[in-house]
TIDREN-419413 format. One record per residue: residue in one letter; x, y, z of N, C-alpha, C in turn. Coordinates in steps of 0.02 Angstrom, whole numbers, plus 50000, padded with zeros to 5 digits. Last residue first. Layout:
["A" [X Y Z] [X Y Z] [X Y Z]]
...
//
This chain:
["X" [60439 55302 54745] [60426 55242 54803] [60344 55265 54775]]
["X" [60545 55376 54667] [60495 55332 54627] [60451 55297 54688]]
["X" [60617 55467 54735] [60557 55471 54719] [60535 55436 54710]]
["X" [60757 55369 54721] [60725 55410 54798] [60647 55419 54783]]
["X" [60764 55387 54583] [60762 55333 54626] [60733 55324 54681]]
["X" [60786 55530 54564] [60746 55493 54533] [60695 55443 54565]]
["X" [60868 55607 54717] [60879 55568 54659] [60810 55544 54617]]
["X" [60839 55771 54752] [60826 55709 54780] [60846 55671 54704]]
["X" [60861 55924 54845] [60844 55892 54769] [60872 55821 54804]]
["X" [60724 56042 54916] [60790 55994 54934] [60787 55964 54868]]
["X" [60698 56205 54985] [60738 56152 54923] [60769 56117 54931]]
["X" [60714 56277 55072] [60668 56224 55094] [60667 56194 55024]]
["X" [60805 56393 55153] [60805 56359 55085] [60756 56300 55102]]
["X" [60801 56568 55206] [60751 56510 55231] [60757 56464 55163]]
["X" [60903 56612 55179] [60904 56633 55231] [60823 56571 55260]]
["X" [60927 56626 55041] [60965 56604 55099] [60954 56593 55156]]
["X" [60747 56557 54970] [60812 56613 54995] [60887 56590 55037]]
["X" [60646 56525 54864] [60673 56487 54909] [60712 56565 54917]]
["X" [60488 56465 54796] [60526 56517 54795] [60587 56504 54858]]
["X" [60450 56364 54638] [60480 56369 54720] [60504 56418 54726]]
["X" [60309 56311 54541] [60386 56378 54568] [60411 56357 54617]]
["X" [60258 56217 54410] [60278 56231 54473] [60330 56273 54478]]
["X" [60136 56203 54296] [60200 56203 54315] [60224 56231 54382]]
["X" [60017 56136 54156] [60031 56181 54242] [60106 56165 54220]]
["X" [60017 56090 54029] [59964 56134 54082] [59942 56157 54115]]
["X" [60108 55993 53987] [60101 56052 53943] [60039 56104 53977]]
["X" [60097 55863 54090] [60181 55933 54082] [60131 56000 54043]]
["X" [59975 55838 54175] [60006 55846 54106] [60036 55904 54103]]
["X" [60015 55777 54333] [59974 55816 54289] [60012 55827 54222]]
["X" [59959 55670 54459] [59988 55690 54386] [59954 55729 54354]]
["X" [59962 55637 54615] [59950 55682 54568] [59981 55695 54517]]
["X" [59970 55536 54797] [59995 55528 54715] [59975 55565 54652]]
["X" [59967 55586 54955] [59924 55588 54888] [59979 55593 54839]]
["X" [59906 55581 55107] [59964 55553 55065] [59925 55537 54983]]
["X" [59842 55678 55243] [59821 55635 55184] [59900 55622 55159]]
["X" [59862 55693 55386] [59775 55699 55345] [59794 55643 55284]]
["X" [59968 55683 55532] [59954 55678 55449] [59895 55672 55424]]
["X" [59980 55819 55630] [59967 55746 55634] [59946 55741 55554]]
["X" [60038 55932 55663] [60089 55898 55620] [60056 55814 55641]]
["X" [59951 56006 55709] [59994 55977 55741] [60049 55923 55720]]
["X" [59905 56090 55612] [59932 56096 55653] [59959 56089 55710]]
["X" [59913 55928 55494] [59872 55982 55527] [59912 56018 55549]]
["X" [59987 55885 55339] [59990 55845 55403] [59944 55931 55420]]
["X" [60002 55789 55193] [59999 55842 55209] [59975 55829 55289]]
["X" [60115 55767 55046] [60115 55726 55129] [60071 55802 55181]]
["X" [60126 55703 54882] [60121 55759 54941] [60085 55725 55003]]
["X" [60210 55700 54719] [60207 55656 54799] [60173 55710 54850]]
["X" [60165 55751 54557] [60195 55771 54627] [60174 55731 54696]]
["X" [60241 55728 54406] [60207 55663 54478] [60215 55713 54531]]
["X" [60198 55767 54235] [60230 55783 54308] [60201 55753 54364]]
["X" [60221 55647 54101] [60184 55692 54152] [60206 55717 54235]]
["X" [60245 55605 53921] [60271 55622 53997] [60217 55683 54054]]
["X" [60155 55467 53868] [60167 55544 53884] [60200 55571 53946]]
["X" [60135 55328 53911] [60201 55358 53913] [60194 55410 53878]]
["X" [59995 55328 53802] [60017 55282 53859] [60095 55325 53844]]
["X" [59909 55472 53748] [59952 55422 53736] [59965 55379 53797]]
["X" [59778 55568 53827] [59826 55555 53788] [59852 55483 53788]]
["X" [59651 55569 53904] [59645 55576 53832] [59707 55587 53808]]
["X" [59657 55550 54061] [59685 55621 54019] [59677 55621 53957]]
["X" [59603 55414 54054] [59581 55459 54100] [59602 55531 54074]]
["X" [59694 55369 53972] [59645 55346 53973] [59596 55411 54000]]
["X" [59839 55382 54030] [59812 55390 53987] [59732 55399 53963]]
["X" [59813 55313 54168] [59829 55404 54183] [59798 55428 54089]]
["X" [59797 55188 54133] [59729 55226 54149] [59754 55293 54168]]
["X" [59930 55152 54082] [59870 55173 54029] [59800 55188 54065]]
["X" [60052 55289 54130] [60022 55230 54133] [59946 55219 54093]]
["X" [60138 55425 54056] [60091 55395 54095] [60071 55338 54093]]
["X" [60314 55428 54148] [60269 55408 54087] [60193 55404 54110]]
["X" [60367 55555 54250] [60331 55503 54254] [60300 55484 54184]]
["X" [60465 55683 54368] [60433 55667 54290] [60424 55583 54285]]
["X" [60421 55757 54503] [60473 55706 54483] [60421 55692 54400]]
["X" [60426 55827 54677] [60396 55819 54601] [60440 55782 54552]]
["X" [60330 55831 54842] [60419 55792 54793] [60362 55777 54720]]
["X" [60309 55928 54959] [60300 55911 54893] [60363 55885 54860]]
["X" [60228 55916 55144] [60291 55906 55100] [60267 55891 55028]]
["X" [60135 56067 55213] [60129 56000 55149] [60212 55977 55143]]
["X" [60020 56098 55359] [60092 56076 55327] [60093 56042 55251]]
["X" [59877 56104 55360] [59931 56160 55374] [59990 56145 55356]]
["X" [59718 56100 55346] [59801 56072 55294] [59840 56126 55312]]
["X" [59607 56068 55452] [59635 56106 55446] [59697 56075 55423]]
["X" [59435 56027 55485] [59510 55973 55483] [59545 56039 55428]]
["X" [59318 56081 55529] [59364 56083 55563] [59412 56026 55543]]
["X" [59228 56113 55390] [59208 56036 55453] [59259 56032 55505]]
["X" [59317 56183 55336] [59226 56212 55363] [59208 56150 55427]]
["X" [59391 56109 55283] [59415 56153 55337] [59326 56185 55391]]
["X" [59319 56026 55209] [59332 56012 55250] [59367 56040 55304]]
["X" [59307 56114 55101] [59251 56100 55158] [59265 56062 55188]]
["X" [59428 56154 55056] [59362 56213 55079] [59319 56174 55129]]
["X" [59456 56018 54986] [59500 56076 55066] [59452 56101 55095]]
["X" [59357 55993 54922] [59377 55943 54953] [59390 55982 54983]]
["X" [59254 56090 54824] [59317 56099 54839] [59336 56059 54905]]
["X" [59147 56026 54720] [59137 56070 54782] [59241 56058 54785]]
["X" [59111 55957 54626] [59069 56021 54616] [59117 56059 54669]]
["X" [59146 55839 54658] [59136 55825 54560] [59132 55927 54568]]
["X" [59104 55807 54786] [59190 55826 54766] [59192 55821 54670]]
["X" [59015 55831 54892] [59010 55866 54829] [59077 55852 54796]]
["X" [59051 55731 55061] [59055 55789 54992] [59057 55811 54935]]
["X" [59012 55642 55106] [58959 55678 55120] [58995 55756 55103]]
["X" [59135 55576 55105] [59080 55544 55059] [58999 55584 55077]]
["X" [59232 55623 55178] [59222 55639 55116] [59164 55621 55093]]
["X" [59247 55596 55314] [59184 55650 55296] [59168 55649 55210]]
["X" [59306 55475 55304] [59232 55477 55330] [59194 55543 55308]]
["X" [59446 55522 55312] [59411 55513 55231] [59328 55496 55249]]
["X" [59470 55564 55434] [59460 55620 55376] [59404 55586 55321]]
["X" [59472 55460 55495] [59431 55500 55550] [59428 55561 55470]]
["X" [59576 55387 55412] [59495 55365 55411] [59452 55428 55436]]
["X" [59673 55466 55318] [59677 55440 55370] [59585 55461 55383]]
["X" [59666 55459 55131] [59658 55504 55193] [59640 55464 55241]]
["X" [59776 55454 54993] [59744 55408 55037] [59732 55466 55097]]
["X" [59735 55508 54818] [59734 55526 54876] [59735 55477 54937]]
["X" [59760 55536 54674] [59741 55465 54704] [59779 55487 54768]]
["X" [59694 55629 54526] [59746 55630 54603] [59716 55562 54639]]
["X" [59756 55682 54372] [59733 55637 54414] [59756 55651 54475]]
["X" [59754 55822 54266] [59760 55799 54333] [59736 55757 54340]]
["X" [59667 55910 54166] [59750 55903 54180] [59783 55882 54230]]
["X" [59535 55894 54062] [59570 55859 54110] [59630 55860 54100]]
["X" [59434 56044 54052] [59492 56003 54025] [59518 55968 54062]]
["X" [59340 56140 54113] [59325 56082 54072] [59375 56016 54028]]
["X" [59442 56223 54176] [59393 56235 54115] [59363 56191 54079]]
["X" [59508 56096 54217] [59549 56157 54212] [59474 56194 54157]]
["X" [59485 55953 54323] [59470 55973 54253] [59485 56064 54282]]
["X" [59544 55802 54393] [59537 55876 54403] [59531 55905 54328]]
["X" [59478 55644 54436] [59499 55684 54388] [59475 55747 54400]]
["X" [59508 55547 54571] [59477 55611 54567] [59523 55610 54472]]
["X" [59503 55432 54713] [59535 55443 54638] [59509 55487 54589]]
["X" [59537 55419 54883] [59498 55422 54827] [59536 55446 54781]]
["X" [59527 55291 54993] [59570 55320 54966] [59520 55338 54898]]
["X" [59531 55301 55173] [59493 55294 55120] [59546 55323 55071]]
["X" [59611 55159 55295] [59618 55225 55268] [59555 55217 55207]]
["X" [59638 55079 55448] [59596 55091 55377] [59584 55168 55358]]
["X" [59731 54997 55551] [59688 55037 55537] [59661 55046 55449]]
["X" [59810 54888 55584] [59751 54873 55585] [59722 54937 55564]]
["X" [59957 54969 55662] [59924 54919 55644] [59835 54910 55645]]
["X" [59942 55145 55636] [59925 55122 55664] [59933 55038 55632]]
["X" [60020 55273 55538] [59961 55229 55548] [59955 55168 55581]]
["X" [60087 55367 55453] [60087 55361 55535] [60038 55318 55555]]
["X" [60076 55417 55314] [60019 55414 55361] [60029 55401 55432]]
["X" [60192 55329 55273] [60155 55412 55244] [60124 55444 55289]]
["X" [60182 55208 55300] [60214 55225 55331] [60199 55314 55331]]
["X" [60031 55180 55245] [60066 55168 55325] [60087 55192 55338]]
["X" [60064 55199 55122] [60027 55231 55131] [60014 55240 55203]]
["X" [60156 55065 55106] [60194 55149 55094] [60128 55197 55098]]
["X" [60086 54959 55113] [60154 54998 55170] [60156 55069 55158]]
["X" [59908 55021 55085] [59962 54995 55063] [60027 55009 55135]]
["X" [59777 55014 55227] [59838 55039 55185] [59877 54994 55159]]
["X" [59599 54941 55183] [59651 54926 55205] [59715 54970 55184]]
["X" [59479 55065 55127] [59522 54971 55105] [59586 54978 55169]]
["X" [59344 55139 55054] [59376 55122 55127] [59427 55052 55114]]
["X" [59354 55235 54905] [59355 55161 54918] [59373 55157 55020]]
["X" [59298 55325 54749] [59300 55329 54834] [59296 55253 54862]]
["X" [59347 55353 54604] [59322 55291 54671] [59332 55318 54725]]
["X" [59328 55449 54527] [59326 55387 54492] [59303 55324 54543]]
["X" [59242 55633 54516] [59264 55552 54567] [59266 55490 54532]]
["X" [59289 55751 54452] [59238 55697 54416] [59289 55644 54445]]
["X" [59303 55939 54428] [59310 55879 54459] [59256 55830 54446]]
["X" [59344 56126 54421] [59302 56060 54409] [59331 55972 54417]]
["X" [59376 56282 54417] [59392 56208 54426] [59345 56174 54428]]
["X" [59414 56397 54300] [59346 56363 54302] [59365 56288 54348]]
["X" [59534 56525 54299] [59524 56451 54267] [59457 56420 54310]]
["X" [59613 56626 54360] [59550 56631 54311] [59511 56581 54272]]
["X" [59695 56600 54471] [59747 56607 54377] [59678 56615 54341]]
["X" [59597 56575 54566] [59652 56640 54566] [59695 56635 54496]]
["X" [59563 56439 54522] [59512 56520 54530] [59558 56566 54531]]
["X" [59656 56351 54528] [59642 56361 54489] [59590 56430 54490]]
["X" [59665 56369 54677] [59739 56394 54655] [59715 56396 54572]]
["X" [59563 56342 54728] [59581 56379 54768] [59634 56422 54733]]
["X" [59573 56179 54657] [59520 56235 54653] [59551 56295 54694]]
["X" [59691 56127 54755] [59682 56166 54681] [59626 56193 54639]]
["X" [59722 56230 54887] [59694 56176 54844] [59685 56175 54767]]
["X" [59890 56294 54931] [59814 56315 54921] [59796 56231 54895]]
["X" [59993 56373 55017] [59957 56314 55025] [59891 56304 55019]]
["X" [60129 56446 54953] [60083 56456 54973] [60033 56386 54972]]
["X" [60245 56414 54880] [60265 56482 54946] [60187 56477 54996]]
["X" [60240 56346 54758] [60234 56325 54822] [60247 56359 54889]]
["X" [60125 56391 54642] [60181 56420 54687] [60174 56367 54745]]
["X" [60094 56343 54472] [60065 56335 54526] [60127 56325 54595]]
["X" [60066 56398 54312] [60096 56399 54355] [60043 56403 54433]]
["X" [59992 56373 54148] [59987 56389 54210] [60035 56385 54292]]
["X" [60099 56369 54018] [60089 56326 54055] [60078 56361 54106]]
["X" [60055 56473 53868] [60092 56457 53918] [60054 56435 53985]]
["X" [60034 56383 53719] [59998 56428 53768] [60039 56398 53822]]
["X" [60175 56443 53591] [60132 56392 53641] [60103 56423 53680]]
["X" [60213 56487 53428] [60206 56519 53512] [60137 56472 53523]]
["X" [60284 56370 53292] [60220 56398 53349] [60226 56429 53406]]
["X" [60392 56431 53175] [60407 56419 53227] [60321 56419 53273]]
["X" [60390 56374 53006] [60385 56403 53058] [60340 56408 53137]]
["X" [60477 56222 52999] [60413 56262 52981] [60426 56317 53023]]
["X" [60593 56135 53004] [60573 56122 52965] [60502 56181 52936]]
["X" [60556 56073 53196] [60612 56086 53133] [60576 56110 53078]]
["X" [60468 56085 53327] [60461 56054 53272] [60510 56107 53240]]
["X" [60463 56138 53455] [60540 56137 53448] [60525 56085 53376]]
["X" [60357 56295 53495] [60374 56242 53475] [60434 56206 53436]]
["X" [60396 56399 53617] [60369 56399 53552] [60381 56304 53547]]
["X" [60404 56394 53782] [60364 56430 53742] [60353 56423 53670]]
["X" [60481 56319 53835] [60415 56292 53822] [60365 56354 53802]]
["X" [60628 56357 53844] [60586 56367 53917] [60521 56364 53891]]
["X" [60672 56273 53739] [60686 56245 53802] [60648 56289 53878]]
["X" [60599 56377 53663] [60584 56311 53654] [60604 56279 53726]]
["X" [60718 56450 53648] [60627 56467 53679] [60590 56406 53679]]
["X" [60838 56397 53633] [60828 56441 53695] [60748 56427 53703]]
["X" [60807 56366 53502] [60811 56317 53532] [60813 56344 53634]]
["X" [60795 56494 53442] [60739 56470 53453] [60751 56418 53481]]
["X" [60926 56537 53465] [60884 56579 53479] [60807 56532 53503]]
["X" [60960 56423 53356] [61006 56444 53417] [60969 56463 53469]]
["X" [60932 56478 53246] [60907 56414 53261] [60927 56413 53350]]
["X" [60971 56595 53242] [60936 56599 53239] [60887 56548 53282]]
["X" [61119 56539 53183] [61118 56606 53256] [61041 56572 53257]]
["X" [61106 56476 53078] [61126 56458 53127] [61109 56487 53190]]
["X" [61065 56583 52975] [61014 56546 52994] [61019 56503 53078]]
["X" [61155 56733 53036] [61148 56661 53007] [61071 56652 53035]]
["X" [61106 56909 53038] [61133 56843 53071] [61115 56788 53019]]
["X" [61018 57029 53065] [61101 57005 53001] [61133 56969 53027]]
["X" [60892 57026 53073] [60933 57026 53098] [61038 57053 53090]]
["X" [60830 57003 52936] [60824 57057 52977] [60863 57079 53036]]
["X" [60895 56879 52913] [60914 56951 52860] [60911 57019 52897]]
["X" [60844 56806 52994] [60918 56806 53002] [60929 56883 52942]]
["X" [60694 56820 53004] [60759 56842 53031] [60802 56844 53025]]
["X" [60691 56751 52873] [60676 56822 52875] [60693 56843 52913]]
["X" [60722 56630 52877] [60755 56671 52840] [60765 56748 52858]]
["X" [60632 56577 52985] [60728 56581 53003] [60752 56627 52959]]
["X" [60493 56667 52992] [60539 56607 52974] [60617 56619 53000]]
["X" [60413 56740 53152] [60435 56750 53064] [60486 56670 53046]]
["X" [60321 56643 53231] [60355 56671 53233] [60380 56682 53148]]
["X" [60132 56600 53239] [60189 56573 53207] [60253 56649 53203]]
["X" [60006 56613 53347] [60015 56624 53308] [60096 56588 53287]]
["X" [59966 56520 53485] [59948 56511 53417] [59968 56529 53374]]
["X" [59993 56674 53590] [59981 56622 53590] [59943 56582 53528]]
["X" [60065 56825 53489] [60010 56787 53530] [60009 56710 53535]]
["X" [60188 56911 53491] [60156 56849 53456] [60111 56815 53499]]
["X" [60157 57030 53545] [60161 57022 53485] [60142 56957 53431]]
["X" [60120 56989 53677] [60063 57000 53630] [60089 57012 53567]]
["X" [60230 57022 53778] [60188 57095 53752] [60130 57075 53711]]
["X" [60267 56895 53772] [60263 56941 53822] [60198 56976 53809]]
["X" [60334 56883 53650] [60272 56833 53656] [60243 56875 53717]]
["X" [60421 57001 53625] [60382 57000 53605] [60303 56943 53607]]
["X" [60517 56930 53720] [60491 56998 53735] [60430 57006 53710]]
["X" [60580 56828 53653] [60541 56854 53725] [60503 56882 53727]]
["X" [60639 56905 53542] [60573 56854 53534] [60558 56851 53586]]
["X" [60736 56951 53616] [60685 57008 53577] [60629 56971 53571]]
["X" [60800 56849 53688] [60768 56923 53715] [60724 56958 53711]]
["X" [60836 56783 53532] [60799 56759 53587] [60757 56830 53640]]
["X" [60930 56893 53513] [60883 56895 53482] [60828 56835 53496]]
["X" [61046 56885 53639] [60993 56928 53612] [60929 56941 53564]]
["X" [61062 56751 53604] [61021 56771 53668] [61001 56819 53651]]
["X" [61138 56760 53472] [61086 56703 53484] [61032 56715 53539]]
["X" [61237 56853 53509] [61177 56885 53461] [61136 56830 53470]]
["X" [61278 56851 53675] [61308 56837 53613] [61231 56857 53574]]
["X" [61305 57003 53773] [61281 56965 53772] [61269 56921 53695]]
["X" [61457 57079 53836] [61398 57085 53793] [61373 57014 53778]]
//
């Protein structure tokens, strides 16, 4: 049997679930559960440190408890854009170009990229908006014969993938490495929070069907507004876990 701290976690589950407690509203106090319950305050605290650790209520002490709006989820079983992936959760995508630049590659945008001595990549710097909300920077580098079309696209309005599949350059492979990141003060700046808020970094390497590479793109997004799945099996595991260190390149 399952100890009374989980179970009555379960029940509070359950209930953010169903709408009992709606997103915003405030869970009963510690007291009043634990009576209703017939548990300690202890048990209780217990319970809510469970919901809290999967980011549903809030882990402030001292008041009663907030149900959080829960963090959109974004699957990696499937290879969408994020307009593509923000329309299907019912969310409004939107976008606002900081630079579109032709420059020379960094190494590590070389090596990402398969690139040639002497060649030239474009690299652009996008804020992604969720309903009008900014939860994303992306600083993209795309191998030249790609990033040429960009600048004869809508990318504040229009969906970068979409039309460039329309233009025949087809994202068929992605590698994704996600990794937690302070933000820096133009991630700040750019998202309207703090310098060092924590934010999720996903690395992505995306290549055609021929596994020739398109783009190498750097993306933060604010922990509290997406979140990521993997679905994995025995039988096909494409989970790999990687040190900190390993990521940071």
């Amino acid at each position: 049997m399952s100890s009374l701290y989980r179970r009555l976690a379960d029940e509070l589950r359950a209930g953010i679930s169903d709408g009992t407690y709606p997103p915003g509203s405030r869970l009963p106090s510690e007291s009043d559960l634990a009576r209703l319950h017939g548990a300690s305050r202890g048990t209780v605290r217990q319970a809510f440190t469970v919901l809290a650790a999967d980011g549903l209520i809030s882990s402030r002490k001292g008041t009663r408890r907030l149900v959080l709006q829960p963090a959109l989820v974004q699957s990696f079983s499937q290879l969408h854009s994020f307009s593509q992936w923000a329309a299907s959760v019912g969310e409004v995508p939107g976008g606002r170009v900081i630079s579109l630049v032709r420059r020379e590659p960094t190494d590590l945008e070389a090596e990402r990229l398969d690139l040639d001595p002497g060649a030239r990549i474009y690299h652009l710097t996008r804020l992604r908006l969720l309903s009008g909300r900014p939860v994303m920077i992306e600083r993209t580098a795309y191998v030249e014969r790609v990033g040429a079309l960009i600048g004869g696209i809508d990318a504040d309005n229009e969906s970068i993938t979409a039309r460039l599949e329309e233009l025949g350059v087809l994202f068929a492979h992605a590698e994704h490495t996600v990794s937690a990141i302070p933000a820096e003060t133009e991630d700040a700046r750019l998202l309207g929070v703090r310098p060092r808020t924590p934010l999720l970094r996903e690395l992505r390497r995306t290549t055609d069907p021929e596994n020739r590479p398109l783009e190498w793109s750097d993306d933060r997004y604010l922990g509290d507004a997406v979140a990521f799945t993997v679905h994995n099996s025995v039988q096909a595991n494409t989970l790999i876990r990687s040190s900190a260190k390993e990521t940071s390149a």
